[in-house]
DRENMARTI-683138 format. One record per residue (C-alpha): residue number from 1; residue in three letters; x, z, y negated. Coordinates in Angstrom, 3 decimals, padded with zeros to 6 digits. Each point is the difference from the previous one (the first is absolute). Example, Ala and Ser with C-alpha at 12.3 -4.5 7.8 and 13.67 -1.06 7.14 Angstrom:
BEGIN
pos	code	c1	c3	c2
1	ALA	012.300	007.800	004.500 .
2	SER	001.370	-000.660	-003.440 .
END
This chain:
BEGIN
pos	code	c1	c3	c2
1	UNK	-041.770	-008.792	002.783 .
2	UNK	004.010	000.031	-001.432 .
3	UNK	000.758	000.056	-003.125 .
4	UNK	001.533	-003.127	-000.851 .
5	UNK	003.035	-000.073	-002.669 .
6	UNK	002.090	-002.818	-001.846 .
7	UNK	002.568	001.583	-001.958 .
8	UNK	002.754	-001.882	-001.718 .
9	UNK	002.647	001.803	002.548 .
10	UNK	-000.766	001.840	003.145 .
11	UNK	003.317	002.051	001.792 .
12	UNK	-000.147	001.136	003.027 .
13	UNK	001.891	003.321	000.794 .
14	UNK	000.010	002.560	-002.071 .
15	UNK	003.572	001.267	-000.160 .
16	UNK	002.679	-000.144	-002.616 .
17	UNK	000.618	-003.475	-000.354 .
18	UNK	-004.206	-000.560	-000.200 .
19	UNK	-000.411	002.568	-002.301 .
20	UNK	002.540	-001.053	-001.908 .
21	UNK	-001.640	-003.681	-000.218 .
22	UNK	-003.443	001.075	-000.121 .
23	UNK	000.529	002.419	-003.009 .
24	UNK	002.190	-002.553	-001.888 .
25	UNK	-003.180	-002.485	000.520 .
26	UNK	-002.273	002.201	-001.386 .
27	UNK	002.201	000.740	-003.177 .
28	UNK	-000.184	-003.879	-000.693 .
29	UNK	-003.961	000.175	000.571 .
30	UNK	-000.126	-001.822	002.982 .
31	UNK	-002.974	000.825	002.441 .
32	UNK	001.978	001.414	003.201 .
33	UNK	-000.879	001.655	003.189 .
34	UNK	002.047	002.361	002.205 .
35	UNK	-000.346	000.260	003.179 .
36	UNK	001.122	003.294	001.785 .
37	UNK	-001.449	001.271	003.665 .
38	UNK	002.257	003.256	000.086 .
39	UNK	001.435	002.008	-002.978 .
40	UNK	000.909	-001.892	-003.208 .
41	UNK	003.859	000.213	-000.193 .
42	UNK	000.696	-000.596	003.701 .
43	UNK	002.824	000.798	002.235 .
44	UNK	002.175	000.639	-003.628 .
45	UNK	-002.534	003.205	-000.334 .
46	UNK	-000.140	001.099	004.061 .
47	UNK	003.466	-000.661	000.882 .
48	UNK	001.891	-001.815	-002.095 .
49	UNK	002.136	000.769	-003.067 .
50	UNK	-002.150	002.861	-001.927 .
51	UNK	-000.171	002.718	002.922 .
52	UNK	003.300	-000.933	000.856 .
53	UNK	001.343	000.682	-003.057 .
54	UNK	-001.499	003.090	-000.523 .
55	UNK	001.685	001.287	002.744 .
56	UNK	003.305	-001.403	-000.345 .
57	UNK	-000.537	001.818	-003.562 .
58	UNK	-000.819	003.212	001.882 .
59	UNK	003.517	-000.560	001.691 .
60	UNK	001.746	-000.618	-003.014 .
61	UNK	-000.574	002.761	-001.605 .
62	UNK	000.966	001.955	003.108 .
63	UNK	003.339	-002.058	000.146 .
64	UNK	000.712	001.151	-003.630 .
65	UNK	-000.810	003.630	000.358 .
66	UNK	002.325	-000.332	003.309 .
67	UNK	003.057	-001.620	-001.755 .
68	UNK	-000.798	002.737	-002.665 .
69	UNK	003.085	002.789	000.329 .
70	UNK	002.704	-003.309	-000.882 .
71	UNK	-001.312	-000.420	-003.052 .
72	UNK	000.526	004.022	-000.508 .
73	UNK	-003.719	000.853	000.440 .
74	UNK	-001.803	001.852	002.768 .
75	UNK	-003.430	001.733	000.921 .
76	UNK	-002.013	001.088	002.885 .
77	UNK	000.135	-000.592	003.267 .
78	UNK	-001.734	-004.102	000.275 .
79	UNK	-003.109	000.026	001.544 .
80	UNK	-002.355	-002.916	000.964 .
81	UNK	-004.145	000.646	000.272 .
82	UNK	-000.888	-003.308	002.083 .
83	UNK	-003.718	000.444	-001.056 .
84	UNK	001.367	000.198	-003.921 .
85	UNK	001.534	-002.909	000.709 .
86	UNK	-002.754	-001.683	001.586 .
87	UNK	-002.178	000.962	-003.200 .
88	UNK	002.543	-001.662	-002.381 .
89	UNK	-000.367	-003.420	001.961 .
90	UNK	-003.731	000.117	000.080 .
91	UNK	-000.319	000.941	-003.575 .
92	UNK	002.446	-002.656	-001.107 .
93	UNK	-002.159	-002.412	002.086 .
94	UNK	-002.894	001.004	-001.390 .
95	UNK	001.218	-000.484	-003.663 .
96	UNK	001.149	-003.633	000.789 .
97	UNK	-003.594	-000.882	001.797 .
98	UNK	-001.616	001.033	-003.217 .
99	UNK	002.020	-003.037	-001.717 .
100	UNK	-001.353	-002.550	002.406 .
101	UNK	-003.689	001.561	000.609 .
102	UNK	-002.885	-001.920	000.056 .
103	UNK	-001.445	001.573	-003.421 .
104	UNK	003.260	-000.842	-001.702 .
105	UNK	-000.102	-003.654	001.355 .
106	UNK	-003.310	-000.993	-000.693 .
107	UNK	000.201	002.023	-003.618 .
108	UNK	002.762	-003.252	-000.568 .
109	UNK	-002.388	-002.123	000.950 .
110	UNK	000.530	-000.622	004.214 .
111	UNK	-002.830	-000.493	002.385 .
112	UNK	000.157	001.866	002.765 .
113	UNK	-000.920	-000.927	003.182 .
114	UNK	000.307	001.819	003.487 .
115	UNK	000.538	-001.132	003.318 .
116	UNK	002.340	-002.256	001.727 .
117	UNK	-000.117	-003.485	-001.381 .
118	UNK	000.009	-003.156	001.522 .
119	UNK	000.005	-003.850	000.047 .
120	UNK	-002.923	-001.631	001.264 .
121	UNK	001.461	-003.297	-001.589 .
122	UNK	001.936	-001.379	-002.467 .
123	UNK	-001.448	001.201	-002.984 .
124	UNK	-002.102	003.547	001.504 .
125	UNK	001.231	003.274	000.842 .
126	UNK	-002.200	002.568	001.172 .
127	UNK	-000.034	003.641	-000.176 .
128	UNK	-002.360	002.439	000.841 .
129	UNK	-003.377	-001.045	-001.411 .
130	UNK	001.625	-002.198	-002.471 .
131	UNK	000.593	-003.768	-000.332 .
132	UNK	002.761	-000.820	-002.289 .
133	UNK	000.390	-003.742	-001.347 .
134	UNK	003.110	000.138	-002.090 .
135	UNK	001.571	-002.700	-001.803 .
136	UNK	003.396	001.605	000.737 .
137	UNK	000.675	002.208	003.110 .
138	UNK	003.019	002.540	000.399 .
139	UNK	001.381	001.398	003.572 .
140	UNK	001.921	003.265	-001.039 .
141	UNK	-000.690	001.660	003.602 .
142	UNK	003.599	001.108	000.516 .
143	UNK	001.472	001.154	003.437 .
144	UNK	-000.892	002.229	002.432 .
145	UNK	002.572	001.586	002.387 .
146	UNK	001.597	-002.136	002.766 .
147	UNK	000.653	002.855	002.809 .
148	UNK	003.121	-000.202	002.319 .
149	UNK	-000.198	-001.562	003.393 .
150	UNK	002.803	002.577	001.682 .
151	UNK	-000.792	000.947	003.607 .
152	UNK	-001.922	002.951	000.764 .
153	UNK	-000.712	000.292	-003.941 .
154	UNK	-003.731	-000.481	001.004 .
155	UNK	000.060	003.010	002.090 .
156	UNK	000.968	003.063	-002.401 .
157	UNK	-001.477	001.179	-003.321 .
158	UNK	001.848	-000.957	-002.715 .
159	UNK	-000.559	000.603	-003.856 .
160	UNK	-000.708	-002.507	-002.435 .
161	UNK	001.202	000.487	-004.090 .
162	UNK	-003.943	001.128	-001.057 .
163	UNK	-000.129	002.666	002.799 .
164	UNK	003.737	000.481	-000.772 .
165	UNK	-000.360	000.925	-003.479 .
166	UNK	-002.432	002.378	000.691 .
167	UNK	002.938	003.157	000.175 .
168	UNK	-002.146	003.204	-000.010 .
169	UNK	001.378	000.073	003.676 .
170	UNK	003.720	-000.852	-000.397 .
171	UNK	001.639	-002.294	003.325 .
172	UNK	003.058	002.472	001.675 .
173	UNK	002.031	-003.181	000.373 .
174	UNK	-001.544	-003.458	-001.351 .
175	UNK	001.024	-003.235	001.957 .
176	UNK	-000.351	-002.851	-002.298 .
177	UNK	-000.224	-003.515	001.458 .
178	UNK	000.739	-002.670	-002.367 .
179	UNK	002.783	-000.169	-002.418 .
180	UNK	-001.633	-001.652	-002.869 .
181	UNK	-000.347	001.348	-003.490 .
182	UNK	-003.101	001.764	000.232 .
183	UNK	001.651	001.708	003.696 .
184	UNK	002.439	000.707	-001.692 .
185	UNK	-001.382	001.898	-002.663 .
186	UNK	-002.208	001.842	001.646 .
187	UNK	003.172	000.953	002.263 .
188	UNK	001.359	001.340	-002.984 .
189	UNK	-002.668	001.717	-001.443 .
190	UNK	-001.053	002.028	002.882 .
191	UNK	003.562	000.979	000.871 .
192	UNK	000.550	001.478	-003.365 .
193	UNK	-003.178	002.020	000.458 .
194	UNK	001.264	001.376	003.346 .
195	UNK	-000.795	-001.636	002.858 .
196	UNK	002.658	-001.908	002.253 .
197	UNK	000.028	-003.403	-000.541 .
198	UNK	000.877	-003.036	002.181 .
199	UNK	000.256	-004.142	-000.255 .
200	UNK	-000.222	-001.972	002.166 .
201	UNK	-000.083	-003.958	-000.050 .
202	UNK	000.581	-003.376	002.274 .
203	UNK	001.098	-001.248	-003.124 .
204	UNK	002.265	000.525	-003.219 .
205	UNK	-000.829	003.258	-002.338 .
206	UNK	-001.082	-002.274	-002.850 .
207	UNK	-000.169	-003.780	001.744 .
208	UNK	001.163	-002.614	-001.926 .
209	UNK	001.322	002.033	-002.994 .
210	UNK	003.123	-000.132	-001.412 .
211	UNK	002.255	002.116	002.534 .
212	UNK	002.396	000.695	-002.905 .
213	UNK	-002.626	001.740	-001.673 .
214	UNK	-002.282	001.486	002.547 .
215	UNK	003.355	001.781	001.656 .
216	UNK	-000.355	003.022	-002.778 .
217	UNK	-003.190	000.581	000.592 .
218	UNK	000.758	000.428	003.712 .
219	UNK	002.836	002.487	-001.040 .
220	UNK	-002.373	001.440	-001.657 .
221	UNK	-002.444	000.850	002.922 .
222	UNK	002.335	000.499	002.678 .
223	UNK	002.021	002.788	-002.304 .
224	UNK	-003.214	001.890	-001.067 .
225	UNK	-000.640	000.239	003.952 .
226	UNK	-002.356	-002.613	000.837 .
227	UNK	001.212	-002.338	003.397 .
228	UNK	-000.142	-003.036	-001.056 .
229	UNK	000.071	-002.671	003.149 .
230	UNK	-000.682	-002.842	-000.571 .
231	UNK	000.656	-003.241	002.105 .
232	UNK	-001.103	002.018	002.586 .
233	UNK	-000.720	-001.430	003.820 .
234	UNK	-003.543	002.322	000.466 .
235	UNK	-000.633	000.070	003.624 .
236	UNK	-002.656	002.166	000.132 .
237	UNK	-002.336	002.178	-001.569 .
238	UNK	-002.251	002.944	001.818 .
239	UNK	-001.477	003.629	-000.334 .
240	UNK	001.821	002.934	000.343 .
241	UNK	-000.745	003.888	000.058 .
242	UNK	-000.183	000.666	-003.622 .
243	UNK	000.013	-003.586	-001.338 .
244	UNK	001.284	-003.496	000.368 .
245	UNK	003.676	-001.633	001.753 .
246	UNK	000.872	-003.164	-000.684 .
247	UNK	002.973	-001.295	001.785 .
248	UNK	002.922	-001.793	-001.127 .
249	UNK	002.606	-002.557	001.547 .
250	UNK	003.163	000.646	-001.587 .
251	UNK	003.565	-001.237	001.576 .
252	UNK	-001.495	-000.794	003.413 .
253	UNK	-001.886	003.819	000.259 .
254	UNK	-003.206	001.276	-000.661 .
255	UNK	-000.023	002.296	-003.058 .
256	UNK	-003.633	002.393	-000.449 .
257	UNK	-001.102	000.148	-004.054 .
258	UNK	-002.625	003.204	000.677 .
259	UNK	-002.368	000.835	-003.230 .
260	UNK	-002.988	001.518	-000.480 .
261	UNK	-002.104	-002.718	-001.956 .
262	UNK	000.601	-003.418	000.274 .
263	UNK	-000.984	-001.610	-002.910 .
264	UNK	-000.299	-003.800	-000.107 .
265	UNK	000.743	-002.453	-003.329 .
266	UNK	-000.849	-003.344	001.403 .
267	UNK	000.145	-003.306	-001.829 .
268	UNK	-002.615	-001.667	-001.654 .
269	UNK	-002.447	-002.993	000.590 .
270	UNK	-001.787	-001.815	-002.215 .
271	UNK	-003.628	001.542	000.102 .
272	UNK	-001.805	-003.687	000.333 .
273	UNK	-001.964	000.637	003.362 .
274	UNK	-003.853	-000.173	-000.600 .
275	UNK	000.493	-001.880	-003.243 .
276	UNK	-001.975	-003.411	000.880 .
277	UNK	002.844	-001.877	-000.834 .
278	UNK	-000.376	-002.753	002.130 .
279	UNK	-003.540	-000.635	-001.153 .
280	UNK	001.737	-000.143	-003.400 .
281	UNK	002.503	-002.577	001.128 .
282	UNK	002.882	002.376	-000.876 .
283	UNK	002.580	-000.129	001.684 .
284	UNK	002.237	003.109	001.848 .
285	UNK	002.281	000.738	002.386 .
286	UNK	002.052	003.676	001.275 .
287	UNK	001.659	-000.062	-003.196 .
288	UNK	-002.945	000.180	-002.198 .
289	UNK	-002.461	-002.569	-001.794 .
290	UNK	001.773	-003.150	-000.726 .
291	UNK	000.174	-000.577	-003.806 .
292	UNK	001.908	-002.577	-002.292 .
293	UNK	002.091	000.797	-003.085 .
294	UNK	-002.626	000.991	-002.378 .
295	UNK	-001.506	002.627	003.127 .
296	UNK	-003.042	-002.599	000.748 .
297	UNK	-000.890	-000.592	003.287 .
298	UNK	-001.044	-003.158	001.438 .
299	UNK	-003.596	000.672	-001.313 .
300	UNK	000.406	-000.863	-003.809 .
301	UNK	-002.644	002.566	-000.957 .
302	UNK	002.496	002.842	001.980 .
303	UNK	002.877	002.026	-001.013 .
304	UNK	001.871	002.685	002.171 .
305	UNK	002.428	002.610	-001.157 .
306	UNK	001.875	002.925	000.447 .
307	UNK	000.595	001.424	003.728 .
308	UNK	-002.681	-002.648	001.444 .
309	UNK	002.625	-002.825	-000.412 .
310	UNK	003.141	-000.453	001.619 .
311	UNK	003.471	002.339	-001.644 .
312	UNK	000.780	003.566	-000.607 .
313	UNK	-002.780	002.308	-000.510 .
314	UNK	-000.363	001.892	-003.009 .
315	UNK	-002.188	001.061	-002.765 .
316	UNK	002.016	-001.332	-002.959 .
317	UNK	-000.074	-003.401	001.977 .
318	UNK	-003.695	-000.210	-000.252 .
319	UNK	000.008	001.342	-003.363 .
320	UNK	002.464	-003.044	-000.766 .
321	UNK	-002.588	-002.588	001.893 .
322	UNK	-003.062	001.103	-001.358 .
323	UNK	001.201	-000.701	-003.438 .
324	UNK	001.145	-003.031	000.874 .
325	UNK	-002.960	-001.136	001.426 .
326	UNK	-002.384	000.959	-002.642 .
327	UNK	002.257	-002.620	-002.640 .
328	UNK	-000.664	-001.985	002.792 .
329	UNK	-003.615	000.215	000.062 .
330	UNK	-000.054	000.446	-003.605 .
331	UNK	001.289	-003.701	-000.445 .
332	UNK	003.715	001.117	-001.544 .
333	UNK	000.927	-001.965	003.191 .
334	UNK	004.006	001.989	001.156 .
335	UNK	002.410	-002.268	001.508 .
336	UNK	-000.053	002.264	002.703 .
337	UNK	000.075	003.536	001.066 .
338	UNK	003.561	001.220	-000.260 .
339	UNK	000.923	003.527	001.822 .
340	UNK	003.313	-000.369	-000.880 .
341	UNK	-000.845	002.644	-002.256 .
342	UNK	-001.552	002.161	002.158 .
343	UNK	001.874	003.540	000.578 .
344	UNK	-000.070	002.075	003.397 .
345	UNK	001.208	003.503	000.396 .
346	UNK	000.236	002.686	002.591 .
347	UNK	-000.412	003.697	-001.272 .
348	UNK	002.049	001.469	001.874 .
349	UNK	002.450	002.516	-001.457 .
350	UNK	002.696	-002.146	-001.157 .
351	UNK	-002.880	-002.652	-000.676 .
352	UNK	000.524	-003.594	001.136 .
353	UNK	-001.056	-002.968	-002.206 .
354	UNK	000.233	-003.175	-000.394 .
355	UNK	-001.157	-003.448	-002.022 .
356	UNK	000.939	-003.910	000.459 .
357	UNK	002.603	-001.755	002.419 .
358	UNK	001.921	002.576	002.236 .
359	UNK	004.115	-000.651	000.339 .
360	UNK	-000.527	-002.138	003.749 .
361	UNK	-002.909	-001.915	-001.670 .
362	UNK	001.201	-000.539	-003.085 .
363	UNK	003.199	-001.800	001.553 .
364	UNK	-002.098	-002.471	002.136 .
365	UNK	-001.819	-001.546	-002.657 .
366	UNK	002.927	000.052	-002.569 .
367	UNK	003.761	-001.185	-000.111 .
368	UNK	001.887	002.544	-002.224 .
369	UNK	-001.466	003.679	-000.603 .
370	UNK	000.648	003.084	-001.689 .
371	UNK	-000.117	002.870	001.908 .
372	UNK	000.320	003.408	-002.551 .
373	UNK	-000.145	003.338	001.070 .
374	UNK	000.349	003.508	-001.723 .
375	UNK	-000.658	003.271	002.025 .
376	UNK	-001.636	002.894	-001.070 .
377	UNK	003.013	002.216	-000.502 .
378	UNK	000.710	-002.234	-002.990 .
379	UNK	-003.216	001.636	-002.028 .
380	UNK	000.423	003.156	-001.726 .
381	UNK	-003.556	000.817	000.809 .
382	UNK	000.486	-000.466	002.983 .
383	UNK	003.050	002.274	000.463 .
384	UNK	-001.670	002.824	-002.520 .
385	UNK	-002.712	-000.105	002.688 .
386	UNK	001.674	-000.293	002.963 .
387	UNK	-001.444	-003.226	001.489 .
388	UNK	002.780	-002.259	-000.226 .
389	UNK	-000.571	-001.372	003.784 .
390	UNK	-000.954	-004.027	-000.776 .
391	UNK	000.962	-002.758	-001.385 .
392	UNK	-001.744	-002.970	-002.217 .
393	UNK	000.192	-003.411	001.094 .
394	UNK	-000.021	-003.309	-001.928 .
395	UNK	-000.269	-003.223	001.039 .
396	UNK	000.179	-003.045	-002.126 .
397	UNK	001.027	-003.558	-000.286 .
398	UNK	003.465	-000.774	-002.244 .
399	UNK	-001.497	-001.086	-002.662 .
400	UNK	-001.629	003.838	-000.268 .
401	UNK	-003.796	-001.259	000.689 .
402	UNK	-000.970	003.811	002.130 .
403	UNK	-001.448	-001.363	003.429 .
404	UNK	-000.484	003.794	001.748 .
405	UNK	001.040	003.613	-000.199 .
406	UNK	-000.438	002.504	002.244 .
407	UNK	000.805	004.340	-000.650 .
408	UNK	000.420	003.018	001.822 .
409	UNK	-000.055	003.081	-001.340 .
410	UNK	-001.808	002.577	-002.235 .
411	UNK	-002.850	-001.426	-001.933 .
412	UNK	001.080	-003.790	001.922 .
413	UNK	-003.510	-000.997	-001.009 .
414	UNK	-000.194	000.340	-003.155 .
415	UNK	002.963	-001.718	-000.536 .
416	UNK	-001.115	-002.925	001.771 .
417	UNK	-002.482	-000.282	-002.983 .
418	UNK	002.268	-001.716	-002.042 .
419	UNK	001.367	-002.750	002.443 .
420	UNK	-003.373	-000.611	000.701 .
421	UNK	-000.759	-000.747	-003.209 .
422	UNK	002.685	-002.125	-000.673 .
423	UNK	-000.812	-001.921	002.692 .
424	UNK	-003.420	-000.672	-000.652 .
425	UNK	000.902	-001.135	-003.218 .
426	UNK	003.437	-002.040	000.280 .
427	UNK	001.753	002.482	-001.344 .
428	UNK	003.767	-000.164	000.842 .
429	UNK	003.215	002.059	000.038 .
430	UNK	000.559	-000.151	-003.726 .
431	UNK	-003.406	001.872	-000.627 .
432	UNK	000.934	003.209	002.153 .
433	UNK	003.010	-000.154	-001.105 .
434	UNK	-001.139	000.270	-003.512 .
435	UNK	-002.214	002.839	000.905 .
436	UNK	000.030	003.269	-002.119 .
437	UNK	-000.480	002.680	002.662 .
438	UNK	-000.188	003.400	-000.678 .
439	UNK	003.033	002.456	000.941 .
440	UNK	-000.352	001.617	002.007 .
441	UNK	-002.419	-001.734	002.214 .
442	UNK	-000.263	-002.339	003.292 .
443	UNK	-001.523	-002.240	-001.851 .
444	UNK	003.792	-000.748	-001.142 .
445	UNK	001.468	-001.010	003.421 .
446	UNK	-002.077	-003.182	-000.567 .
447	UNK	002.165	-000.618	-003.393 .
448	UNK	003.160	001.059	001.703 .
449	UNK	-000.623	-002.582	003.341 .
450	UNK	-000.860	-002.807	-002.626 .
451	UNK	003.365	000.574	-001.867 .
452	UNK	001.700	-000.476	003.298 .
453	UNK	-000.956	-003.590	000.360 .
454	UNK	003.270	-000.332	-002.386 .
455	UNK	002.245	001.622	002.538 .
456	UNK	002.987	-000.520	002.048 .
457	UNK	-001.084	-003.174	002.098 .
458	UNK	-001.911	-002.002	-003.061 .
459	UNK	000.435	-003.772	000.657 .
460	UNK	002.144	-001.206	-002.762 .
461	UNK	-001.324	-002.320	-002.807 .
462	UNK	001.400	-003.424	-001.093 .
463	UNK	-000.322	-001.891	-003.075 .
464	UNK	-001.017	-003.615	000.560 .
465	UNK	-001.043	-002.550	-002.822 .
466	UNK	000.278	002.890	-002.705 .
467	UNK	-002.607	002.427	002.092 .
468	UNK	000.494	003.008	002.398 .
469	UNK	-000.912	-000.518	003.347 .
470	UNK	-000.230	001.779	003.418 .
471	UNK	001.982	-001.788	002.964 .
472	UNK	-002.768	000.287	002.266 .
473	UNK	-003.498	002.052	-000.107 .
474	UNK	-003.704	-000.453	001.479 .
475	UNK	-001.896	000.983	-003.127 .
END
């Protein structure tokens, strides 16, 4: 016999974005059920940003004991243990799970329930042994990877980032295809922990990202040693003695990329399949479920968030929905989920980040824009510490209303805080520019872009009936 449940909220998928939700529930009293068939945390915890970090953190510190003898200090010989490594990113794992662990969830308050749930109509979801009646149900199921279709792929073994990441055995030369931020990172951070790195891509290093500021970054790579091709025509991929070719069409001849490893960073699908949904009358489609502005799906009683529906994937992102949604369920009733607000950043070494309307976007949707830059070399921090490759970038409207910014450089995300922020809240020009940073700090190339907006190239004012006005301005 099931056990049969009927919980005020019931989310399905027990990642970031659901844990997020279903904690924030709980601290409001509301009876809610999670629903989790693998570990609680997801792909974040396996593959995603935590192990990843903790090795690009591994390579960081390398990098700084490297550039050491410039800044007048030197030591011993550098060495890298692979298997120390490989402890640091397990251990660092490990201390995150314990944040999102059953125990610790259902000490807040969450029922837990395990197994892979499901729709049997419009109103039930099944799981395991249990039946789950919800007045409100939650899809946080996120993605899953999307792998290549490139000819002869199929036939050779190939690496993906959870069997990458384990580094006790480090790759002689790593072939990396996919040039996205999480390829490129891990590019990055093995190459700066010894082993011979490649990219490779079809596509732009980067797609649809500002070129102006993904070009240092590039620099970046290409100058600590790692080949960087993207755009590339792949012909073919196959075995080789000692590893993996894939060839290349470049200028009319064949070029051979030979590596050891071939490590593959797909794209991502949203994980829907064995959902139920169209006993639930919710409707979906390659990009993801299909959800209106407030994230409910064509079933009233049925909200989706996070990687599940269509746009960029990423944990903040979900974080950002599954607030929204509970206001939503909790009868505060949001005009609509806004991810204006929303930041994205690469860590890479300089980092790339970025928040709101790029430069190209921002000029289809308005007539007259600001466009305010400041590089790096402009910040004495950033010169005492020799990262001064970057730039900030500003975009806003005339009348100084901030509509995106995007950084790269040292500590790129952090900065990206504050233009966040002051998107999210309306916050314009004036504000940053009235902002008391620290000095030294990064924090003040965010003051110093701001004061730019009254530069060389300010549209002149005029007065008319007594008042100052702006010629022209979409604020």
């Amino acid at each position: 016999m099931s056990d049969e449940h009927t919980p005020e909220i019931c989310v399905i998928g027990g990642g970031p974005g659901g844990i997020a939700l279903a904690v924030a529930a709980a601290n409001q009293g509301l009876p809610v059920i999670l629903i989790e068939k693998g570990r609680l945390g997801g792909a974040n915890l396996r593959e995603g940003g935590v192990p990843t970090k903790a090795l690009l953190a591994a390579a960081a510190f390398h990098e700084t004991l490297r550039r050491g003898p410039a800044f007048g200090v030197t030591g011993a010989p550098l060495q890298v243990n692979p298997a120390r490594v490989n402890e640091h990113i397990r251990a660092v794992t490990e201390a995150v799970a314990t944040n999102v662990s059953a125990e610790r969830l259902e000490a807040f308050g969450v029922t837990i329930v395990r197994g892979e749930g499901r729709f049997v109509d419009r109103r039930t979801v099944v799981a395991g042994e249990a039946t789950i009646r919800a007045r409100t149900f939650v899809i946080a199921t996120g993605a899953v990877p999307a792998p290549p279709t490139h000819d002869g792929l199929d036939a050779i073994e190939t690496l993906d980032v959870a069997a990458a990441l384990d580094v006790s055995r480090r790759p002689a030369h790593l072939i990396v295809l996919g040039a996205g931020a999480r390829a490129l990172e891990l590019a990055q951070g093995f190459h700066r922990l010894g082993t011979d790195a490649s990219i490779i891509d079809s596509g732009a290093a980067l797609a649809g990202e500002d070129p102006e500021l993904v070009a240092p970054l590039l620099d970046r790579l290409r100058a600590e040693g790692i080949r960087v091709r993207d755009n590339a025509d792949i012909v073919a991929f196959a075995r080789r003695k000692g590893g993996i070719r894939v060839t290349l069409r470049e200028g009319g001849e064949e070029v051979a990329v030979d590596g050891s490893h071939l490590l593959v960073v797909p794209d991502r699908a949203p994980a829907v399949d064995g959902l139920g949904l169209d006993a639930a009358g919710i409707g979906h489609d390659p990009s993801g479920i299909i959800v209106d502005r407030n994230l409910r799906t064509a079933n009233k009683r049925v909200y989706a968030i996070g990687d599940a529906v269509a746009g960029p994937a990423s944990v903040n992102r979900a974080e950002h929905h599954a607030a929204f949604v509970l206001r939503s369920i909790a009868g505060r009733r949001p005009a609509g989920v806004v991810e204006a607000g929303v930041p994205f950043v690469t860590y890479t070494d300089p980092e790339f980040a970025r928040v709101g309307l790029g430069e190209a976007e921002a000029r289809l949707g308005h007539k007259l824009v600001r466009v305010l830059r400041v590089p790096f070399a402009e910040n004495d921090l950033s010169q005492a510490e020799r990262t001064t490759s970057g730039m900030i970038k500003v975009i806003a409207t005339d009348r100084g209303r901030i509509l995106g910014a995007g950084a790269t450089g040292r500590g790129a995300g952090e900065i990206i805080a504050l233009w966040a922020f002051a998107i999210a809240n309306g916050l314009g020009i004036d504000a940053i520019r009235a902002l008391p940073a620290p000095y030294p700090s990064r924090a003040d190339i965010s003051r110093r872009v701001a004061i730019a907006f009254d530069g060389p190239g300010r549209t002149p004012i005029r007065r008319s009936g007594g008042l100052f006005s702006l010629f022209r301005g979409s604020g």
